[in-house]
N, C-alpha and C positions, 0 to 999 in steps of 0.2 A: 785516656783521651788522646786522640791524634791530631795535633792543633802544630801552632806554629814552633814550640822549639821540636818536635819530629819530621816535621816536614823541612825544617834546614841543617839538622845535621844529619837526615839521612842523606841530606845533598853533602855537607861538609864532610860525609865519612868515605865518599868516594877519593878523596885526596889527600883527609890528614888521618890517624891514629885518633881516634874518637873513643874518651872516654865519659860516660855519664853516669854524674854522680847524684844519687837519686836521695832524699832525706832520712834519715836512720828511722829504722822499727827498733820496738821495747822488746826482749829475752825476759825472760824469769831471771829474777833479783842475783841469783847463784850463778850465772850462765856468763861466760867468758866474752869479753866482745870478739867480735867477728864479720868481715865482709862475705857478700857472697857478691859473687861475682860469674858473669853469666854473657857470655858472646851472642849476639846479637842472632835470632833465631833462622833471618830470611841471608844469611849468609854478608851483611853487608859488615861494615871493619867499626864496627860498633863493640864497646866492653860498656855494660852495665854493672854500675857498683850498687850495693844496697847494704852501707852499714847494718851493725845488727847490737844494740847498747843493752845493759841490764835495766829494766824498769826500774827508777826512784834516782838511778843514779843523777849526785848533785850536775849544776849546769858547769860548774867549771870544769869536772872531772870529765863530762862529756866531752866538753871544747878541747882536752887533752887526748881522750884518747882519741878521738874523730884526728886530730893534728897527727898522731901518733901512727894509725890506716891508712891516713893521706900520703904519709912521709913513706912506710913501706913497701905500700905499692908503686911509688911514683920511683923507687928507687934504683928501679933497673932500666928506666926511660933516658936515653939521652936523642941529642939535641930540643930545635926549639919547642917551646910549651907556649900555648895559647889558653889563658882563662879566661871562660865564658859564664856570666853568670844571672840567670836570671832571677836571683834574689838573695839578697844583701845579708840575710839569717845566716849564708853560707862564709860569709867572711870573717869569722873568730879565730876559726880552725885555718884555715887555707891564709890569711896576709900575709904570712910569711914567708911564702911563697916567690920566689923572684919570675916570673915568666917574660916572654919576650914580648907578649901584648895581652894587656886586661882588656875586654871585653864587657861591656853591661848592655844588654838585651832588652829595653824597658818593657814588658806586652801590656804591665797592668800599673795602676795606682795602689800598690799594697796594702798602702798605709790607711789605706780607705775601707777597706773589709773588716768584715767582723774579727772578734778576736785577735786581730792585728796582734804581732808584740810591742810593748811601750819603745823597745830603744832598737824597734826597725828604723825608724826615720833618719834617727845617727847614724845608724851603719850605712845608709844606703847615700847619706851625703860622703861619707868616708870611702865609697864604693867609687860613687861619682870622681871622687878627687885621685882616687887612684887610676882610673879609667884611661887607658890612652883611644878609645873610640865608647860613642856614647850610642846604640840605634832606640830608636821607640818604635811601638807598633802601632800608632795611630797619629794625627794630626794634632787633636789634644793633647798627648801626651807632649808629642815634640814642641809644642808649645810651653808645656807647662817647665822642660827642662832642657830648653837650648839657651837659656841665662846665664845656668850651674856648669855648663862645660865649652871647650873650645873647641869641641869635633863631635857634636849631636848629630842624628842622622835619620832621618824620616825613612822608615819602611812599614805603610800598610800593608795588611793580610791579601796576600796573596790567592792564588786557587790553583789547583790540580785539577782542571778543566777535564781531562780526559777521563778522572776517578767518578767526578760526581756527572757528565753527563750521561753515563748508565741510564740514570735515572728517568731519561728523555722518553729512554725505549719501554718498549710495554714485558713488564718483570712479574713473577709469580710474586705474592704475597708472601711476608716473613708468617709463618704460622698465626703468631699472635697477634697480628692485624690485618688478617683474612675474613678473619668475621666481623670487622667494625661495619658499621655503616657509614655510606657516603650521604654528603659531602665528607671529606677529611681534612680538618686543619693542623697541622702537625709542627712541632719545635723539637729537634736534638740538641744535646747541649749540657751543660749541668746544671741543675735546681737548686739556686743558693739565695743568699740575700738579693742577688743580683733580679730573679724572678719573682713579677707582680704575682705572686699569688690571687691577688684581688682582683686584678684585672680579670686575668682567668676565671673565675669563679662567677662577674657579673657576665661573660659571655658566651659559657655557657649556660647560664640560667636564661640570659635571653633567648638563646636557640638551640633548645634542649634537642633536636634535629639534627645540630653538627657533631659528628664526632672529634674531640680533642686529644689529639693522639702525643703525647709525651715520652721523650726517649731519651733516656736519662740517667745519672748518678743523682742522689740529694742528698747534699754535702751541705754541713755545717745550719741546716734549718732543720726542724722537726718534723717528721712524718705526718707526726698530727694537724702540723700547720696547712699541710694540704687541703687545698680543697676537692671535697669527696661529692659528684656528683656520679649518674649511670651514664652520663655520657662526656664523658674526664678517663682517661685511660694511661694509666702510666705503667708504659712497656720495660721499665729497666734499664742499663747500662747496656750498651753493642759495641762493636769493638766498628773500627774505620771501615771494615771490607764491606763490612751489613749496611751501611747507613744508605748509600744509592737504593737499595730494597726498598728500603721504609720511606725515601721521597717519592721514589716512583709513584706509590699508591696514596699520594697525599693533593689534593685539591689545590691550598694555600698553604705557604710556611710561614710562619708566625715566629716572630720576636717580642713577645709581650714583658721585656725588659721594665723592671722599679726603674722611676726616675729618683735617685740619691746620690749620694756621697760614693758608692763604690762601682755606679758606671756613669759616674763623668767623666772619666777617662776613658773607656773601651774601642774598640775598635771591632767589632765582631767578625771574625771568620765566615761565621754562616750566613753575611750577607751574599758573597761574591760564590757560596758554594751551592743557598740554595736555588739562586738566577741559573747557575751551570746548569742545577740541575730542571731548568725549564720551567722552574716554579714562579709565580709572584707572591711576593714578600710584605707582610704586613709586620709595620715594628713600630714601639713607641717614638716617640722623637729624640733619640740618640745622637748625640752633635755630630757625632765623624758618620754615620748612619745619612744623616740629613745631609749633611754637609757631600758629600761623595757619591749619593744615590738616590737621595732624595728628589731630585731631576727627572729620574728614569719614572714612566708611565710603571712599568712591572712594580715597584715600590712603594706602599702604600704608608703614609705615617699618620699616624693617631695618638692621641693623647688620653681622653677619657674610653670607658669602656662604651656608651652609643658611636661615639667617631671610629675605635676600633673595631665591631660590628660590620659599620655600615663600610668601613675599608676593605674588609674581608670579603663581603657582597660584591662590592666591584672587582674585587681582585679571582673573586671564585669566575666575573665574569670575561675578565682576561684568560683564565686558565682553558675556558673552554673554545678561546679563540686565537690559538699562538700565533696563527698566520698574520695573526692582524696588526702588526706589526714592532708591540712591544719586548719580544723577545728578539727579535734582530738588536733592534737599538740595545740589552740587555748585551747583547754576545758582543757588539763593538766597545763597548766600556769595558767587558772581559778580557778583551783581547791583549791590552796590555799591561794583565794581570800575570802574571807567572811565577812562583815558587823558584823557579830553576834562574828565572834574572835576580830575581830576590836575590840571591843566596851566593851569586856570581859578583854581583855589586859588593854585597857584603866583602865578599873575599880582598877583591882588588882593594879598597878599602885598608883592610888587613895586612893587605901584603905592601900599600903604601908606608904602614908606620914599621913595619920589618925591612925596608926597605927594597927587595924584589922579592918577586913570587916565587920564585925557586925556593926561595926560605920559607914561606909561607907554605909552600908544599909538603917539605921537608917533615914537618913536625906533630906534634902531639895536641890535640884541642883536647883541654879538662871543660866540661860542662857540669857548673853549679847548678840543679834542677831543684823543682817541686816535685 
């Protein structure tokens, strides 16, 4: 997925030594631990780490040798070091670490998803108090933790405007949804708790006509839990370059987000990328969703499955009338959206608590990843 920590330190790796460190894979029980390590493929100053542990090994031994990987590779790095971490799992191995600015990234409510671990929530206060800047990626969250620190920082999801308006233009069909039938209501994304299955499932039974086009990983919910109807189409996982394809030939995009526990916090991406991409937008009522674009004619929110329906209808019949002036108003609220201010903010930020930016230049970002 190419979401918000890819879209700012491919920006941060144009000026610092950007390394990311991504959560270890299991080896066979016998297998020696080992990083692989792999330079970023499109030439930019990116190193990808990807521990590699023996399956079974106990948690402490891990938190040992991970500290042990961490220490050898870091060890031919000098000046400053910048830790960035967008979750809290990653601070056993690494506290001991002295860098010149901790960094915590908020994008998600962790502690709200399934399977959580029991003692995320301690480490991520322990994160927090280590923190000399705090950002979150949505209003909710900066709400839920500008209490816990004394430099919290509001930055919603951004957009790469010029990626997703491809989409605008008239695009050949990815193979595997050339032959859907129109209308097309389409969502990219992952399929987790976070997705109403149910929702899904009463709308297209009510309009067995539309195709539901799904493009996707399904992570951490049951295949079977899907709902299987002939006109439900789930296209798989695509990498960032493909996704303008698959809006292009899509009617409405759709957000049919569960309302729960693990998106009262969110801040979605794909609201401000599928407007880019000239779409109107149907999503459940998501606070920072409501709260930010709820306004806008192009975005349509619903609650049950007949409200999201009949949102879709009016929104399939914006799609068929962009002139008419909902997508202007969508492109002016866009406009002062950008990744690249993101990311610049962030920095000055940065280089406030290093005190000049020269420094801040100068040095190494470690990125704690999922």
């Amino acid at each position: 997925m190419f979401q918000r920590p890819q879209h700012l330190m491919s920006r941060f790796a144009r000026e610092m030594n950007l390394i990311y460190w991504e959560e270890p894979l299991d080896i066979a029980a016998n297998e020696i631990p080992f990083l692989q390590v792999r330079d970023d493929e499109d030439g930019r100053n990116v190193r990808i780490i990807v521990p590699h542990l023996p399956n079974g090994m106990p948690q402490d031994a891990r938190e040992a040798t991970l500290k042990r990987l961490l220490d050898a590779h870091l060890a031919s790095h000098h000046g400053p070091i910048v830790t960035w971490y967008y979750t809290p799992m990653m601070l056993p191995f690494s506290r001991h670490l002295e860098p010149d600015v901790t960094v915590f990234d908020a994008m998600d409510e962790l502690s709200k998803f399934k399977f959580a671990p029991a003692k995320l929530l301690d480490l991520e206060q322990e994160l927090i108090d280590r923190a000399d800047i705090v950002f979150t990626g949505g209003s909710s969250l900066f709400e839920a933790k500008k209490d816990r620190h004394d430099n919290v920082h509001c930055f919603p999801s951004s957009v790469d405007r010029a990626h997703f308006c491809k989409a605008r233009a008239r695009q050949f069909d990815p193979a595997d949804q050339e032959d859907l039938p129109k209308p097309r209501l389409g969502f990219y994304g992952v399929i987790d708790e976070r997705f109403d299955t149910e929702l899904l499932a009463k709308a297209a039974e009510m309009r067995p006509d539309w195709s539901f086009v799904m493009v996707g990983p399904v992570v951490k919910i049951s295949e079977e839990d899907l709902p299987r109807r002939s006109n439900i189409h789930y296209l798989g996982s695509k990498t960032y370059q493909q996704l303008p394809g698959y809006l292009s030939g899509w009617d409405v995009a759709l957000m049919p987000f569960a309302m729960n526990e693990s998106t009262q916090f969110i801040s979605p991406t794909k609201t401000p990328e599928y407007l880019a991409g000239g779409k109107p937008v149907v999503s459940t009522p998501i606070r920072d969703v409501v709260r930010h674009y709820g306004q806008l004619e192009g975005v349509k929110i619903a609650s049950t499955a007949d409200e999201f329906v009949a949102a879709c209808d009016e929104a399939m019949e914006l799609s068929r009338h962009p002139e008419s002036g909902w997508l202007a108003e969508a492109d002016l609220t866009l406009s002062a959206s950008s990744w690249d201010t993101t990311q610049a903010r962030m920095a000055g930020l940065m280089a406030d608590v290093l005190g000049t930016r020269a420094g801040a230049n100068a040095g190494a970002l470690l990125v704690a990843a999922e």
